[in-house]
N, CA, C and O of each residue as an XYZ file, in Angstrom:
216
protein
N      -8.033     -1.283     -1.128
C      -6.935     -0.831     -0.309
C      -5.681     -0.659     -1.166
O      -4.789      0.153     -0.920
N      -5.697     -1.237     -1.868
C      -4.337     -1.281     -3.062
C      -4.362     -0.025     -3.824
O      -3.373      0.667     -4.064
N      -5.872      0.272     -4.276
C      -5.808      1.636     -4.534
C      -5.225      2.821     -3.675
O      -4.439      3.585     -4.235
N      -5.459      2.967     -2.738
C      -4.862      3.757     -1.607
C      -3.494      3.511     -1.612
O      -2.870      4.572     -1.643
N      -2.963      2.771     -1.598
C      -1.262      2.549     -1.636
C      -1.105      3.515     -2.738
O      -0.577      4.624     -2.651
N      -1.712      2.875     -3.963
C      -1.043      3.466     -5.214
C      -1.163      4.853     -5.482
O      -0.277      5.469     -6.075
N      -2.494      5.518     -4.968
C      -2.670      6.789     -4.809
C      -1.098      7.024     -3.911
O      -0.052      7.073     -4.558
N      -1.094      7.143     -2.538
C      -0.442      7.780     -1.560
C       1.239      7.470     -2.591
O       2.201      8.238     -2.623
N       1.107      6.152     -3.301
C       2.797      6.161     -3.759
C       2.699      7.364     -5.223
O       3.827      7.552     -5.680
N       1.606      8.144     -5.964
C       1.673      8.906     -6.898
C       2.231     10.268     -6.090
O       3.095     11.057     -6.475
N       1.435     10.286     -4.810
C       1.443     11.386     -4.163
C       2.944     11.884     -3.404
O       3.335     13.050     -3.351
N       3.556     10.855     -2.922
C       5.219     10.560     -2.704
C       5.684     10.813     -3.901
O       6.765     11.392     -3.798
N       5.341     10.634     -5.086
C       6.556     10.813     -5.744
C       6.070     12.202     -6.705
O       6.997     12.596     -7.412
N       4.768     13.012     -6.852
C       5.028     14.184     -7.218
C       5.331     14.973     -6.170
O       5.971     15.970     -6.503
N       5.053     14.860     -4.803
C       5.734     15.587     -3.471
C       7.283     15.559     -3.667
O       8.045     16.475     -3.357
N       7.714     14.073     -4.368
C       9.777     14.707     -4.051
C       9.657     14.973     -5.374
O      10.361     15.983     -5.380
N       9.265     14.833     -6.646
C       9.353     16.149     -7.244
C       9.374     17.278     -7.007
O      10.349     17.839     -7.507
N       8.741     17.887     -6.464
C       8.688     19.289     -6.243
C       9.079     19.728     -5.037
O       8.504     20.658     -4.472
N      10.116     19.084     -4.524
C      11.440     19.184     -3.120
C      10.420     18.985     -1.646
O      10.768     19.331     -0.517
N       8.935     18.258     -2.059
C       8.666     18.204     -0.330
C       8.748     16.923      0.358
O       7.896     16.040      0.459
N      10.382     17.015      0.986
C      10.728     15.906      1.346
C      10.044     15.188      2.759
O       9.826     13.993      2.957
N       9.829     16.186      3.528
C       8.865     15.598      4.677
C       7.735     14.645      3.925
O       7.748     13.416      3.864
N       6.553     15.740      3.255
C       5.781     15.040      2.678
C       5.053     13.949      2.195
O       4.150     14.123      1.377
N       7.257     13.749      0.887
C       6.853     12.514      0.187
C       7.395     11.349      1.298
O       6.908     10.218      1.289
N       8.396     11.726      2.200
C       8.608     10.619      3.079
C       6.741      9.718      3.560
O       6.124      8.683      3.307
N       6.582     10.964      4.339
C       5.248     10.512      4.730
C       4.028     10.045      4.375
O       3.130      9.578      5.075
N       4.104     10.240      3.104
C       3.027      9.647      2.105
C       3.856      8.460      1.544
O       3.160      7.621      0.972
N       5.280      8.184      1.582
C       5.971      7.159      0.706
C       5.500      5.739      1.726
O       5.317      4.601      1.292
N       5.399      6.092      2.880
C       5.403      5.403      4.390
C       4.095      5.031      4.153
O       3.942      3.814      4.253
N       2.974      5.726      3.839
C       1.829      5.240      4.100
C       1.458      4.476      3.248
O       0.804      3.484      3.566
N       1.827      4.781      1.760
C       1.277      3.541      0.904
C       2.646      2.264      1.097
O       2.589      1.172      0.531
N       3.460      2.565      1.730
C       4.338      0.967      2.123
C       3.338      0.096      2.782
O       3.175     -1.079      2.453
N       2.598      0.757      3.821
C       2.294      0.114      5.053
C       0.854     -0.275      4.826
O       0.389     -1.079      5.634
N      -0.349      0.397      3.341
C      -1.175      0.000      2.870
C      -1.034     -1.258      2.272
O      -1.617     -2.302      2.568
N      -0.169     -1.045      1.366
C       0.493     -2.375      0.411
C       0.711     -3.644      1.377
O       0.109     -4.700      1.182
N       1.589     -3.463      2.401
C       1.671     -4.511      3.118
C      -0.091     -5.217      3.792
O      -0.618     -6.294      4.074
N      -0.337     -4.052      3.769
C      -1.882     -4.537      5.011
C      -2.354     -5.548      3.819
O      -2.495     -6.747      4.060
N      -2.596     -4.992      2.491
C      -3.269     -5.516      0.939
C      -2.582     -6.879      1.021
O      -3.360     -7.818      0.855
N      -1.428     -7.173      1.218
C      -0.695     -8.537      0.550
C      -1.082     -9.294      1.992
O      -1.256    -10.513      1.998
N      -1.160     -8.797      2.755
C      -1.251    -10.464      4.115
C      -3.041    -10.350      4.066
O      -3.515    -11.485      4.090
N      -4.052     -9.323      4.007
C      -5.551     -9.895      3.636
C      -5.587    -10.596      2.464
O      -6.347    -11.549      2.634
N      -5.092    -10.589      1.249
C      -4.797    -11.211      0.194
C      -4.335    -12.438      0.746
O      -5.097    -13.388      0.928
N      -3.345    -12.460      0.971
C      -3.007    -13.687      1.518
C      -3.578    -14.636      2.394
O      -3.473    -15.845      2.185
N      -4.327    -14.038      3.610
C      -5.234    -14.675      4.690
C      -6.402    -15.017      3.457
O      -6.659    -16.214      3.325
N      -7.082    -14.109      2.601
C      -7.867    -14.588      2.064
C      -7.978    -15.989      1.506
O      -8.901    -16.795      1.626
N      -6.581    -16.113      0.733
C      -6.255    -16.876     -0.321
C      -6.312    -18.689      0.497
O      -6.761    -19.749      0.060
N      -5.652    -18.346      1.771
C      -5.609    -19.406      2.505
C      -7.062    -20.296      3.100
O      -7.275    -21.499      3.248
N      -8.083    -18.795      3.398
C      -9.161    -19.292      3.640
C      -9.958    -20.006      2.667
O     -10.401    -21.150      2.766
N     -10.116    -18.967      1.461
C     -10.727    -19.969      0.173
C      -9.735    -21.561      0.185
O     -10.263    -22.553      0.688
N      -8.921    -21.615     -0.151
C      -8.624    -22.892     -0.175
C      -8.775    -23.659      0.971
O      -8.753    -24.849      0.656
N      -8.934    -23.477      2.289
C      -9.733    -24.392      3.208
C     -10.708    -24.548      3.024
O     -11.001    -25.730      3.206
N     -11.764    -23.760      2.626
C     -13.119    -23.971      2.563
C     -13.268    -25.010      1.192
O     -13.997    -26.002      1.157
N     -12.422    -24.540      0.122
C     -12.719    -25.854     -0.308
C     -12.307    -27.478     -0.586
O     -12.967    -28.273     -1.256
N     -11.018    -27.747      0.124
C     -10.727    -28.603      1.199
C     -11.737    -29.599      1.927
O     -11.348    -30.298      2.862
């Protein structure tokens, strides 16, 4: 999933290169909201491994 952020954030930023500001908004938005999804499963993960071995 982190890949996907980082794709969609390459894709935001050769889109406002080349003036497509709708675009890169909308692709800038989607890998925000990938990234976030990546850091709290990361995180839920991280919490579970350490209960389990607890």
């Amino acid at each position: 999933m982190l890949h996907y952020a980082v794709v969609f954030f390459v894709i935001a930023l050769i889109a406002a290169l080349f003036g497509f500001g709708g675009i890169a908004a909308g692709a800038a938005e989607i890998a925000k909201i990938l990234f976030f999804i990546f850091v709290v499963l990361f995180v839920i993960s991280l919490v579970v491994g350490l209960v389990r071995r607890g």
